[in-house]
C-alpha positions as CSV (number, residue, x, y, z in Angstrom):
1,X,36.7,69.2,83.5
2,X,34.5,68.0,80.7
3,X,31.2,69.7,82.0
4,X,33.8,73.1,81.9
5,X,34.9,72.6,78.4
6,X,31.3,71.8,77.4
7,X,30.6,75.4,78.9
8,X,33.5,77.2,77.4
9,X,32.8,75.7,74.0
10,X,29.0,77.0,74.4
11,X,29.8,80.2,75.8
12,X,32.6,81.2,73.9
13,X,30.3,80.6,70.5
14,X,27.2,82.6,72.1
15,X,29.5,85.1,72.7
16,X,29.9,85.5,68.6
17,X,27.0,88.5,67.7
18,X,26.0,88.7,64.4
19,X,23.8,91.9,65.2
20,X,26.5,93.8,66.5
21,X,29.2,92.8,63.6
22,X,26.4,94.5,61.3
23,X,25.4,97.2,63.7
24,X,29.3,98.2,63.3
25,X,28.9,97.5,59.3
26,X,25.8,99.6,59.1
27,X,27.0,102.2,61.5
28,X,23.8,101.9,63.4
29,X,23.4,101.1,67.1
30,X,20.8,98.2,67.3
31,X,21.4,99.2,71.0
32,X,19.9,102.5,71.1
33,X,17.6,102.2,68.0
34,X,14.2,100.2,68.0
35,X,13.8,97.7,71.2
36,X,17.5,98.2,71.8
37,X,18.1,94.9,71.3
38,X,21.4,92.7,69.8
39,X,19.3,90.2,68.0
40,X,17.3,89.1,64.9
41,X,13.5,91.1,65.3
42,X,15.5,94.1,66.3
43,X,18.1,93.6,63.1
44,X,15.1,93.0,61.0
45,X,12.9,96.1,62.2
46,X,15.7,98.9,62.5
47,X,18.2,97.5,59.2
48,X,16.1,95.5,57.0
49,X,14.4,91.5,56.5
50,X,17.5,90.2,55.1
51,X,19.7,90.9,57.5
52,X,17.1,90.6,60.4
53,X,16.8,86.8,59.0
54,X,20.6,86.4,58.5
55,X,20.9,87.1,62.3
56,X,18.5,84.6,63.4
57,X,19.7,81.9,61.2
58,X,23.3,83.0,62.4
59,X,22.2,82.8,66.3
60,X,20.0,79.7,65.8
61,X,23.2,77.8,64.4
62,X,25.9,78.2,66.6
63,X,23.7,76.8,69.5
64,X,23.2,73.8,67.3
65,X,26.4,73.6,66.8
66,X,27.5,73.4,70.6
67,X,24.9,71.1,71.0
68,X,26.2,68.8,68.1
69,X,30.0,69.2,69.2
70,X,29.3,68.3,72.8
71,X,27.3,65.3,72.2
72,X,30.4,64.2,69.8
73,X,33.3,65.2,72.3
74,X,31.3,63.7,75.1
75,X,29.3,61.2,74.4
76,X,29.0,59.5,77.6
77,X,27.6,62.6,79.9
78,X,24.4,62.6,79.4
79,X,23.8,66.6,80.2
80,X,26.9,67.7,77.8
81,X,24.7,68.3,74.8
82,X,21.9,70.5,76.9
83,X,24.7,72.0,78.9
84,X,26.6,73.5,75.9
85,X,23.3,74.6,74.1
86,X,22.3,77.0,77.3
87,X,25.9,77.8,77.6
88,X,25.8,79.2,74.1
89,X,22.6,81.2,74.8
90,X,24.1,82.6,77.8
91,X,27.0,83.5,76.0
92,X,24.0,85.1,73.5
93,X,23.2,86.8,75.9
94,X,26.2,88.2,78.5
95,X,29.3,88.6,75.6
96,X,32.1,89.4,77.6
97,X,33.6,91.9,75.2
98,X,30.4,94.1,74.9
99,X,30.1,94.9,78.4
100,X,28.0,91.9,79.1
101,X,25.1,93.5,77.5
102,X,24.0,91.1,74.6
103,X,20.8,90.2,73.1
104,X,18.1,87.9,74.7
105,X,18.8,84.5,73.1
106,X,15.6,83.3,71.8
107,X,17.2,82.4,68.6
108,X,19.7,80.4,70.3
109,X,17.4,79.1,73.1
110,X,15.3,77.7,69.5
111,X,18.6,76.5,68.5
112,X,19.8,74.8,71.4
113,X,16.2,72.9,71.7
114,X,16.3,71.7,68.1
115,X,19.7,70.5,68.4
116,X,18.6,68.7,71.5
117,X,15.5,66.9,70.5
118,X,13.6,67.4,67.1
119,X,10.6,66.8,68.4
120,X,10.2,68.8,71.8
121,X,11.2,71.6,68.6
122,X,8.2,70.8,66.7
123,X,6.0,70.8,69.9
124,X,7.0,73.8,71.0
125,X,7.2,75.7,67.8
126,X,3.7,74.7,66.9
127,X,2.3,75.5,70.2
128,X,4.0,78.1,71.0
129,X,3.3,80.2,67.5
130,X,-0.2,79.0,68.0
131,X,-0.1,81.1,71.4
132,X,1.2,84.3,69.9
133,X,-1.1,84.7,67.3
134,X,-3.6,84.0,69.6
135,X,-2.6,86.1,72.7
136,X,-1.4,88.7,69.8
137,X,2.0,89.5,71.3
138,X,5.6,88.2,70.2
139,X,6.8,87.9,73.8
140,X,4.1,85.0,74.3
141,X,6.1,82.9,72.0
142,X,9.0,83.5,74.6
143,X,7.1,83.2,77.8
144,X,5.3,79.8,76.6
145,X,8.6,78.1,75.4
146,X,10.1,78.8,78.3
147,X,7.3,77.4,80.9
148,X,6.9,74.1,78.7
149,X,10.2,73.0,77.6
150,X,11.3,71.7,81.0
151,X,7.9,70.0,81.0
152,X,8.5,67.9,77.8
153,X,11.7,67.7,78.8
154,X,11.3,66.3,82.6
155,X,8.5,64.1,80.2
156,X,10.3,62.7,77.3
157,X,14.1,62.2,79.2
158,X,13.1,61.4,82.5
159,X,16.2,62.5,83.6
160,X,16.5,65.1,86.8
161,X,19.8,66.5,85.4
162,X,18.2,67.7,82.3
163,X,15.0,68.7,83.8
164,X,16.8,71.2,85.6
165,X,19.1,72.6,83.0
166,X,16.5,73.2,80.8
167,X,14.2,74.7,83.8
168,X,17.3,76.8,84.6
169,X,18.2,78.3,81.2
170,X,14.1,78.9,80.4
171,X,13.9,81.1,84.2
172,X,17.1,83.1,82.6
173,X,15.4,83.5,79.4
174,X,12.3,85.1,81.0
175,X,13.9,87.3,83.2
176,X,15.9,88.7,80.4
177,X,12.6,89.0,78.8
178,X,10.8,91.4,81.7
179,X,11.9,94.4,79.8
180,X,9.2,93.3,76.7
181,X,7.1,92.1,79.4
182,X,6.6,95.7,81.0
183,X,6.4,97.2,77.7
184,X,3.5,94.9,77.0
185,X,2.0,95.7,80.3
186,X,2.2,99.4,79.3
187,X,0.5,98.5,75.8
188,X,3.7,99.8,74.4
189,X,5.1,96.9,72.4
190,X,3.9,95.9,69.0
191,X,1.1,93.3,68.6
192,X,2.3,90.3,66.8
193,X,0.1,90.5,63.8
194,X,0.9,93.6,63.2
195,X,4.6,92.9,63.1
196,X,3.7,89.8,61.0
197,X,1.9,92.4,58.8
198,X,4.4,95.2,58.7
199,X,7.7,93.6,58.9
200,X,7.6,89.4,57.1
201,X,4.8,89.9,54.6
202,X,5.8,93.4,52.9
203,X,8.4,94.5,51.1
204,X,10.6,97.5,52.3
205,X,11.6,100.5,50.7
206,X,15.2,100.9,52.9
207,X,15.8,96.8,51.9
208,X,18.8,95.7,50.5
């Protein structure tokens, strides 16, 4: 029962989209405009930086805040925490009122690691930008996150429950990435310095 409620709790506030309350505000469909995506790159390239931002802040805390809550409620299952954290990006992405069809929870997988251990964050956020730059593509932020976290995790924890979770919830986040993946295949998706470039480090003339 408390494994279920640690679920519900994390799904339930995944399920909360920022992007699509101000795809609805903005009367513009994040879903069929840029990468067709319900999260905060796709906010930030079709609407504008400040709401892009908003969005990822947005996503990035309600994982943490599953995380947080389920380590209070149940202090005594050692999982709760991790559980509720890729419940909530599961929630990111599969919202039952939108069809299912969500965005790819890499804000809330972010989330859901800080939340979980600081440090693994740090790691991984260091590393894993380092990568991207490097390899010149955003989704290798994604891909190398995914394939280490269970490493550090199975490392630092030493426990086989949360090795698995977090292996579990990292395979999901890849596979939800293949779309990017094919694009970048294709030499269709846009190189991460160029984003960097385009998008972060100049202002707009549409921003609000």
């Amino acid at each position: 029962m408390k494994i279920a409620l640690c679920i519900l709790l994390g799904y339930l506030l995944g399920s909360v989209s920022p992007a699509a309350l101000i795809s609805k505000l903005k009367k513009v469909d994040l879903r069929k405009e840029g990468t067709g995506n319900l999260g905060a790159t796709n906010t930030l390239m079709v609407i504008g930086k400040l709401y892009g931002i908003f969005v990822m802040v947005f996503d990035i805390t309600k994982a943490v805040l599953a995380v947080k809550l389920a380590a209070l409620a149940f202090p005594g299952i050692i999982c709760a925490p991790l559980i509720a954290g890729a419940s909530t990006v599961i929630g990111h992405m599969f919202p039952f009122y939108m069809k299912f069809k969500g965005g790819k929870g890499l804000a809330s997988y972010g989330g859901m690691v800080l939340a979980f251990d600081p440090l693994i964050f740090i790691m991984l956020l260091v590393l894993c930008l380092v990568i991207m730059v490097i390899i010149n593509y955003g989704v290798a932020l994604t891909l190398s996150a995914a394939c280490i976290f269970p490493i550090l995790t199975g490392l630092r924890h030493k426990d086989l429950s949360l090795t698995l979770i977090s292996t579990a919830i990292s395979l999901l986040l890849i596979i939800k990435h293949i779309p990017v993946i094919r694009r970048v295949a294709r030499g269709e998706d846009i190189k991460a310095r160029v984003f960097m470039k385009k998008f972060l480090f100049s202002k707009r003339k549409n921003e609000e």
